[in-house]
N, C-alpha and C positions, 0 to 999 in steps of 0.2 A: 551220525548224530541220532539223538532220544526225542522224539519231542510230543508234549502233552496238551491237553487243556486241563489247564487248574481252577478255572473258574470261570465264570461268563454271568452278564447284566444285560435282558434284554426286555425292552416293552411289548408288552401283550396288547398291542395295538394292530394284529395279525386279522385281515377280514378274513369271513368265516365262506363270504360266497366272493367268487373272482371270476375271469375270464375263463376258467376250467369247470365251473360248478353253476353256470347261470342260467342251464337252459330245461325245461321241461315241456315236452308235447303231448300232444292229444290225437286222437283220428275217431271221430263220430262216424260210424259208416251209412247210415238212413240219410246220412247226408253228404259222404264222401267226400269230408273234410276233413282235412289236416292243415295244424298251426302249432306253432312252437311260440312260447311267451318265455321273453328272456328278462333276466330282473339285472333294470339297469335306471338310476336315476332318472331326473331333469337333465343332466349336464351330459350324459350316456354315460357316466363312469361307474362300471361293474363291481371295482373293487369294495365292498360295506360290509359292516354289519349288521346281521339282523338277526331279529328271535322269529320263531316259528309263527306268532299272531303277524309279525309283520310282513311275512314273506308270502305269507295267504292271503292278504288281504290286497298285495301287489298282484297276486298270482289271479286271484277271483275277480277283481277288479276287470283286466286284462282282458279272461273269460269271457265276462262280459261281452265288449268289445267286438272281440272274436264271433259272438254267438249271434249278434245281429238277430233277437228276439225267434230265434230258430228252434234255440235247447237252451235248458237250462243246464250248469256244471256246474260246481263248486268241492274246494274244499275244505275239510274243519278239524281243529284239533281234537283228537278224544284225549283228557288231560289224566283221566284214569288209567290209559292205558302207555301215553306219550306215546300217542300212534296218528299217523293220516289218514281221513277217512275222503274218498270222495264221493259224489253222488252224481247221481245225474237221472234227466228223463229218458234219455235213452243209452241203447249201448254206446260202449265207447273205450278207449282202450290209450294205455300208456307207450307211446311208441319211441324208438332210437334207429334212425336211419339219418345215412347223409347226408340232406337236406331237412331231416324236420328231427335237430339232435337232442336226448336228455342225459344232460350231464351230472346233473345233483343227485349222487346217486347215494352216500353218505349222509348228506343233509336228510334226506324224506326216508330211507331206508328202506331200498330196496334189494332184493333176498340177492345174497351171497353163495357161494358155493366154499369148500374147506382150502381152497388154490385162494380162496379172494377175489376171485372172480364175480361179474355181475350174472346172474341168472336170468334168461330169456325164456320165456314159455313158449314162443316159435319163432322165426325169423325176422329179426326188427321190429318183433313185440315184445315190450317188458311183463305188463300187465296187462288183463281183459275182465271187463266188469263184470258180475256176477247179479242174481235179479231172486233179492230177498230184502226187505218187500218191492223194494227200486230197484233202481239200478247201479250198482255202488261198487268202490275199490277200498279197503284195508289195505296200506302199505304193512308190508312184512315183518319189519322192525320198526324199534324206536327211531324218533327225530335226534338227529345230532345236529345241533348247531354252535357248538364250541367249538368251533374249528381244526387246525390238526392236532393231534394229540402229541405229537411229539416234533420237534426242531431239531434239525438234523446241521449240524455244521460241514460244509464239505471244502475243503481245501484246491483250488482250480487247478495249481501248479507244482500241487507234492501228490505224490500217491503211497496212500495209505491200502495194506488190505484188510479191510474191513467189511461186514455186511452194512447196508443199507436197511430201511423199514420193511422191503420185500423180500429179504433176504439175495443181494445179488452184491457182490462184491463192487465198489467201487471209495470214492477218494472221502465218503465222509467219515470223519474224525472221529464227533463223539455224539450222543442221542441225549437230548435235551429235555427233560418234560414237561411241556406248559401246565402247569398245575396251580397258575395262579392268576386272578380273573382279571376277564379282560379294563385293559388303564391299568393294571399295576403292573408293576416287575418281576419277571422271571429269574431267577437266581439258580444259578448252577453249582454247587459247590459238592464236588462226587467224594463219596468216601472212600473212595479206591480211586486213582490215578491209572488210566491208560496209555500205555507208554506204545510209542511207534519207532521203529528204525525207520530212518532218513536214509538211503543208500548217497549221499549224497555230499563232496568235502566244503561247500558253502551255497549258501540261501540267500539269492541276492532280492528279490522280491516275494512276498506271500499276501494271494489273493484267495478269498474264501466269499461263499455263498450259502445261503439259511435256504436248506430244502424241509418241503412235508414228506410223509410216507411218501408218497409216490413220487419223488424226483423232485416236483415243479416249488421254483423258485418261491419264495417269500416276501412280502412287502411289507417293511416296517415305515414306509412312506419318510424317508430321509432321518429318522429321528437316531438319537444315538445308541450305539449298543457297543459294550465292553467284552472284549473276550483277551483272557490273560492266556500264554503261552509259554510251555519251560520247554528247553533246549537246553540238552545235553553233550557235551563232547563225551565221544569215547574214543580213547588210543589203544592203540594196539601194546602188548607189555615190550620190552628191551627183551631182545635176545641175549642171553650171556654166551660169550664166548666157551668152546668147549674146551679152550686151552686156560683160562683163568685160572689162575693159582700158580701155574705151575713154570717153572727155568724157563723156558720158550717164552711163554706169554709176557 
């Protein structure tokens, strides 16, 4: 069998921060403090959306909090440059270990290497402030908060070879591009058809899952989503007889 996506209907009600992207730390050393502030409702539910004023202002907030009138932190949008800047009275530094993890590494833009890889300045340090005229961090890149860039359809119970967003062969279908904001409708409709062999003489059930770049699943929170599928037979051609035509035959 052949089988394609010819088209797909999906809402862009995709949150941009989830159980993978919520968490970002700190460690003051003149105070040998470490704390991780995770952005997560009233109700504790991580899955939202938010724009970059919002997520500061959770974030600063939190800070706060944390700081117990010790130090001052914060951070601020530079909107000239769509960059994070943070500040602070003392040193202090951006950490990723174990226990005190940061995950939002896409969201704030943190430096990348040409693998895609996150870059660390030394072991379970990401970043370390710098003291012009304070004491402050530039995140490396832009803020993204438009969530994943591309929707990945992956099929649970066919296997397809294909790459993936990291380029690693596994079962997803076909690459999706959110490209249309968020509450409206994503619309798929490819100008070229990818076609798959099914090694396979019948399909009794098909279960598919909406991944980001990196694998992890997708919540469209129950709402509905269309995706159209063509299935093709192919037969094998009739052998003709090498006697046809002829007395014998």
């Amino acid at each position: 069998m052949l089988i394609s996506v010819t088209d797909a209907q999906l809402p862009n009600i995709i949150p941009n921060v989830t159980s993978n992207n919520k968490n970002i730390s700190f460690f003051i050393p003149t105070f040998s403090k470490k704390f991780t502030i995770e952005l997560r409702d009233d109700d504790g539910i991580t899955d939202n959306v938010y724009n970059v004023n919002e997520f500061l202002a959770f974030v600063n907030a939190n800070i706060l909090l944390e700081a117990s009138n010790q130090f001052s932190l914060y951070g601020e949008f530079q909107s000239t440059m769509s960059k994070i800047k943070w500040l602070s009275n003392f040193p202090f530094q951006i950490i990723n270990t174990p226990n005190y993890p940061t995950t939002c590494i896409d969201l704030l833009g943190f430096k990348k290497n040409e693998r895609n890889e996150v870059v660390y300045e030394s072991s379970e340090v990401l970043l370390s402030s710098v003291l012009n005229p304070t004491y402050h961090i530039t995140m490396p890149s832009c803020v993204n908060f438009t969530g994943t860039r591309f929707i990945f359809v992956k099929f649970n119970n066919i296997s397809v070879n294909n790459l993936n967003g990291s380029g690693i062969t596994d079962n997803a279908m076909v690459r999706i591009d959110n490209n249309a904001p968020f509450g409206y409708m994503i619309l798929y409709r490819p100008s070229e058809v990818q076609l798959f062999i099914i090694r396979k003489q019948s399909i009794n059930n098909l279960t598919f899952s909406l991944t980001n770049t990196l694998g992890e699943n997708l919540d469209i929170f129950s709402n509905d989503a269309q995706i159209t599928l063509k299935i093709e037979y192919m037969y094998k051609p009739e052998m003709r007889s090498m006697e046809e035509g002829t007395i014998n035959y």
